[in-house]
C-alpha positions as CSV (number, residue, x, y, z in Angstrom):
1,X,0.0,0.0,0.0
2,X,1.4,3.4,-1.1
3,X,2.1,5.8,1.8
4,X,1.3,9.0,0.7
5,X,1.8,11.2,3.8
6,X,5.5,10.0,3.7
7,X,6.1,10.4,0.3
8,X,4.8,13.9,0.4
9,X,7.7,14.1,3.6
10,X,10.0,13.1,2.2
11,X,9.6,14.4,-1.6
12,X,6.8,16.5,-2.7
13,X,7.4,19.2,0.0
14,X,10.6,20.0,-1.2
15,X,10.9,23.7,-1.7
16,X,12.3,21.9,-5.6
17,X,9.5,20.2,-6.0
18,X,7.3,23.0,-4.8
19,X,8.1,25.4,-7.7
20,X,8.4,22.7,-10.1
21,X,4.5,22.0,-9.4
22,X,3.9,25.8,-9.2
23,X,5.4,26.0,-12.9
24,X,3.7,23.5,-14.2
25,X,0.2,24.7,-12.5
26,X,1.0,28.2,-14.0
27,X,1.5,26.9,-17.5
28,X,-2.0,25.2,-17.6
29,X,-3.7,28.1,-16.2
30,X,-2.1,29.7,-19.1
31,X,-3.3,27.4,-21.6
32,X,-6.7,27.7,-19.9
33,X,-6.7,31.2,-20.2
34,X,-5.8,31.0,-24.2
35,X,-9.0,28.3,-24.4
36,X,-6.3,26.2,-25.3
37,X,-7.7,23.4,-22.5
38,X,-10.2,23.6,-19.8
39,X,-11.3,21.8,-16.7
40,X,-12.1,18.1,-17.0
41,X,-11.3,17.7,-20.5
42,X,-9.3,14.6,-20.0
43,X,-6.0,16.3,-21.4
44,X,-2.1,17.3,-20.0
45,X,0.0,19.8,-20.3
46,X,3.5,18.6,-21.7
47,X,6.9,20.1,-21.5
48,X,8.5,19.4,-24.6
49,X,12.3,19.5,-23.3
50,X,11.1,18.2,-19.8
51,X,11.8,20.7,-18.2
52,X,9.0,22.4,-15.8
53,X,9.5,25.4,-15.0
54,X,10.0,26.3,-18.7
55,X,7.0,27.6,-19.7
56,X,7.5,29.0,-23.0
57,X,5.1,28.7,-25.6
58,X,7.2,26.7,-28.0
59,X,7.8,24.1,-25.3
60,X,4.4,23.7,-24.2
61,X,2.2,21.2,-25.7
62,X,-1.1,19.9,-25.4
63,X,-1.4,15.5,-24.9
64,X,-3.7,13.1,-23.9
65,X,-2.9,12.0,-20.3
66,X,-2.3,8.9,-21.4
67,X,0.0,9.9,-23.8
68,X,2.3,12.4,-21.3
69,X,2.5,10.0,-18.8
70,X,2.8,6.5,-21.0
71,X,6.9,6.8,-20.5
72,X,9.7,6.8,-17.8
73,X,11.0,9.9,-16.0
74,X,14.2,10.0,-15.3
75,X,16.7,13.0,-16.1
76,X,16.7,12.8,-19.8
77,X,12.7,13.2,-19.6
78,X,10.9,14.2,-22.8
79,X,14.1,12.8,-24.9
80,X,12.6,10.2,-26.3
């Protein structure tokens, strides 16, 4: 069973990890605001180089969640 209170501990309040959820936050609400996506709609925001906190337009791309999340992370993310 997945213990989520000490993952969060121990990686998800990471001031890193904080801002790197921030980022990727602000980018949809970006996309959101263009009427690019919207609430519910079933798709992701992706980061073309992997990299989240870079938020600029030509590395921000639309995906089916299944499609963003269907591969490994490690630190050559979004090389694939």
């Amino acid at each position: 069973m997945r213990n989520y209170k000490s993952e969060y501990k121990n990686y998800h309040s990471s001031s890193k990890q904080k801002k790197n959820r921030a980022s990727r936050n602000s980018a949809r609400s970006a996309l959101a605001k263009n009427g690019v996506v919207r609430k519910g709609d079933g798709k992701d925001v992706n980061h073309k180089n992997g990299n989240p906190r870079d938020n600029s337009k030509k590395n921000l791309s639309v995906t089916t969640k299944r499609a963003n999340r269907s591969f490994p992370r490690n630190k050559n993310a979004g090389k694939r």
